[in-house]
C-alpha positions in Angstrom: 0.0 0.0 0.0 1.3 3.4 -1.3 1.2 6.1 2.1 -0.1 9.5 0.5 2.9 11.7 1.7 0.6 15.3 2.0 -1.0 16.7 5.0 -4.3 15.4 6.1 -6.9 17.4 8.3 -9.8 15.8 10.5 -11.8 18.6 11.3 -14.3 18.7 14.1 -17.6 19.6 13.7 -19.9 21.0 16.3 -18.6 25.3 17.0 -15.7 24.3 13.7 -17.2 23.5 11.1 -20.3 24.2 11.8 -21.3 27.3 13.4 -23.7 26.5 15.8 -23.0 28.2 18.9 -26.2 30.0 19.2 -28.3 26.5 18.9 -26.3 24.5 21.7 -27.1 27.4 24.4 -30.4 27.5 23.2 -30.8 23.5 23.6 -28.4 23.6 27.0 -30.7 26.3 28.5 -34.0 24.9 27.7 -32.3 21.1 29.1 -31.3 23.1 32.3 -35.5 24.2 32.5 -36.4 20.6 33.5 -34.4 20.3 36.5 -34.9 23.7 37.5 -31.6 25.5 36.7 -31.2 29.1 36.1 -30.1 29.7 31.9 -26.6 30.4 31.3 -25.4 33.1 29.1 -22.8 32.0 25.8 -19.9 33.7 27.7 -20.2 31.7 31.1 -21.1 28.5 28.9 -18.1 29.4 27.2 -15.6 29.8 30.4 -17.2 26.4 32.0 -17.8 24.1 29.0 -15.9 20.8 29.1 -16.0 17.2 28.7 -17.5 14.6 29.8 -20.6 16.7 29.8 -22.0 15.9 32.9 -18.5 17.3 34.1 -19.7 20.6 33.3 -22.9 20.0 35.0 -21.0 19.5 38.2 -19.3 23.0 37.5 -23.0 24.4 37.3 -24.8 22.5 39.9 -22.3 22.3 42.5 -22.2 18.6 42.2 -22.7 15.7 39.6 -26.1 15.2 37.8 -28.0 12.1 39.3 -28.5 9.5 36.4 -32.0 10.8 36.0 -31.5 14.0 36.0 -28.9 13.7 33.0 -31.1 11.3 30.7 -33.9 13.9 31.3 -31.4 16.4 30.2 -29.4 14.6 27.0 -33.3 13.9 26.0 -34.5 17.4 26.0 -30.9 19.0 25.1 -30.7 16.9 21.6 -34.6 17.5 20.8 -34.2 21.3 21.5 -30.8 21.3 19.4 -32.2 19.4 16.5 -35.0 22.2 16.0 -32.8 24.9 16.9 -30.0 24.0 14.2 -32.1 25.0 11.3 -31.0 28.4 11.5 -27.2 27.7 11.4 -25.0 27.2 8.6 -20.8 26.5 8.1 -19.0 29.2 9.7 -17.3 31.7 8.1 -15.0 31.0 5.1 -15.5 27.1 5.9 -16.5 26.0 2.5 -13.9 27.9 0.5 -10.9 26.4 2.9 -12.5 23.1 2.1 -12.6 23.1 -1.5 -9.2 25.3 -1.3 -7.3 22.2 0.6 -9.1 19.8 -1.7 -8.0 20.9 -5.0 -4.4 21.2 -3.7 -4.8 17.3 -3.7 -4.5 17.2 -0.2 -7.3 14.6 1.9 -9.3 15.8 5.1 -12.1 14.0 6.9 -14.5 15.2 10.0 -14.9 13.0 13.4 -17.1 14.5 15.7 -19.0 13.6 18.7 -22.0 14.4 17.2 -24.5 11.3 16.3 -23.4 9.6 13.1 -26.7 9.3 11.5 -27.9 12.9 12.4 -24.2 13.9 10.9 -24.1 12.7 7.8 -27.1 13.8 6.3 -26.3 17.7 7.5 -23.0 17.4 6.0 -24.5 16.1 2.7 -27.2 18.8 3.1 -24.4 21.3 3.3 -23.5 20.3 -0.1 -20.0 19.8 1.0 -19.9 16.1 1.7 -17.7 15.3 -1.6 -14.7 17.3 0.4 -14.1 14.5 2.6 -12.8 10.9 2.3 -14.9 10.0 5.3 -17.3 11.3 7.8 -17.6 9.9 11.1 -19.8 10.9 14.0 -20.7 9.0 17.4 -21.6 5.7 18.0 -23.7 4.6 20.8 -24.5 6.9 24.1 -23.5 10.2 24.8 -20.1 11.1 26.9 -17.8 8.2 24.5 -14.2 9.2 24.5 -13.3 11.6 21.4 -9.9 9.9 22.1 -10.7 6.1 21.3 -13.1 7.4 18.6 -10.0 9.5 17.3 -7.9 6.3 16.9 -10.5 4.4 15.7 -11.0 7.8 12.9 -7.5 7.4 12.1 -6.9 3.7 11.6 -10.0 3.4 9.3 -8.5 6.0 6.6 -6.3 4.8 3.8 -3.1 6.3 3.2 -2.9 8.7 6.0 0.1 8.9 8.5 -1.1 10.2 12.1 2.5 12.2 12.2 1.4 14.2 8.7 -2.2 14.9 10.4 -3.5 17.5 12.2 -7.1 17.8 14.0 -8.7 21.8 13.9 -11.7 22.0 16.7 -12.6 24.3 19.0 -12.0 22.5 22.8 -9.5 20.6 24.7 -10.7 17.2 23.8 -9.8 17.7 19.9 -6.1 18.2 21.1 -6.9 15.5 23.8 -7.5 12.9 21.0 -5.1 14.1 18.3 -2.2 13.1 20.9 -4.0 9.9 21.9 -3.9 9.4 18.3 -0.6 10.5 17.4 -1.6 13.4 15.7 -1.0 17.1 15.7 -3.8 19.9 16.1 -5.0 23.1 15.8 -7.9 24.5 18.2 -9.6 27.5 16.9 -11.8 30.2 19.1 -15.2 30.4 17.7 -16.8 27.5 19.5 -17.3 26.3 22.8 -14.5 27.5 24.6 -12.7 31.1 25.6 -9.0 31.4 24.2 -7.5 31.4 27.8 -8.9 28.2 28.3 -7.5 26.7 25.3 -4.6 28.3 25.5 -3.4 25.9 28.8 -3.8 22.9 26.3 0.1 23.3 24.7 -1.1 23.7 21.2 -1.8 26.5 18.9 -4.7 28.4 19.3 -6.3 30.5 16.3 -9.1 33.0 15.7 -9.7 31.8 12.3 -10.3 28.4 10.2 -8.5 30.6 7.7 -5.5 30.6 10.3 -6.0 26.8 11.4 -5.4 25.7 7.9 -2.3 28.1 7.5 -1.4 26.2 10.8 -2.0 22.9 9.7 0.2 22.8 6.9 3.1 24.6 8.9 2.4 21.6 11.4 1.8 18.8 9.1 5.3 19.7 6.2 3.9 20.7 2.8 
């Protein structure tokens, strides 16, 4: 088997690719309703967010969501999300990076934590499901490591060396995973998490997917 020697990207989806910050505070505040929590705004969602989520629960409620009280709350948060996720679209710039690294012959792929059979058909719908030589989302229950998944991501793509690859998202577990995975990566500021929070991970941290790209390939050789 021939190893493709150029630079291969697995993008994250949720608050990277996908701009969808708005929808996931939305879908987080009206989950936080049934148990009787106070909303959050996107800025302290933003300064608390991490993973697993229940974690982050625990940073909100002073102490760990019962196991009722989070399956009441992973129900309502992906109904409220699926509805609320109409009105967003790729962020910025996003489509022309993709079709940009594509046509310099280059090979990318998404993972994301996201359910695989809600993902795929909002990629495709995005029109830019051609970019990518595969597209995987999760697998079974909620709060699965990012890291195994990562592997798993890596190992199932043809060609691609983990040491030529580099993962862009927007929180700690992206960077989390790449390493797991023996990867690089890039964690850009638009999505779930401040930059002084991602900043304390030891990678480089970007304000724009333009940026993350330009990072990629510095990381990744040409």
């Amino acid at each position: 088997m021939r190893t493709r020697t150029g630079a291969h990207i697995v993008w994250d989806w949720n608050g990277t690719l996908f701009h969808d910050n708005e929808a996931i505070i939305a879908a987080t505040n009206a989950a936080f309703a049934e148990i009787g929590m106070a909303p959050i705004t996107l800025e302290r969602y933003r300064a608390l967010y991490c993973v697993p989520v229940p974690k982050f629960y625990e940073r909100l409620l002073g102490r760990l969501p019962t196991e009722a009280e989070w399956e009441v709350m992973d129900v309502v948060f992906h109904r409220h999300y699926t509805e609320y996720r109409a009105g967003c679209g790729l962020t910025d710039g996003a489509a022309e990076l993709l079709a940009g690294w594509r046509s310099a012959g280059r090979s990318q792929s998404i993972l994301s934590m996201y359910g695989h059979d809600d993902l795929v058909p909002l990629v495709r719908g995005m029109g830019i499901e051609s970019h990518f030589t595969r597209v995987d989302g999760r697998r079974g229950p909620s709060g699965v490591s990012k890291a195994d998944s990562m592997v798993r991501h890596l190992a199932a793509l043809d060609g691609v060396e983990p040491g030529r690859t580099v993962v862009i998202g927007d929180a700690a577990d992206d960077a989390v995973a790449a390493l797991a995975a023996g990867a690089r990566a890039v964690l850009y500021t638009g999505g779930s998490h401040h930059r002084a929070s991602l900043e304390g991970v030891g990678v480089p941290v970007v304000d724009t997917l333009g940026e993350a790209v330009a990072e990629a390939e510095r990381l990744a050789g040409r």
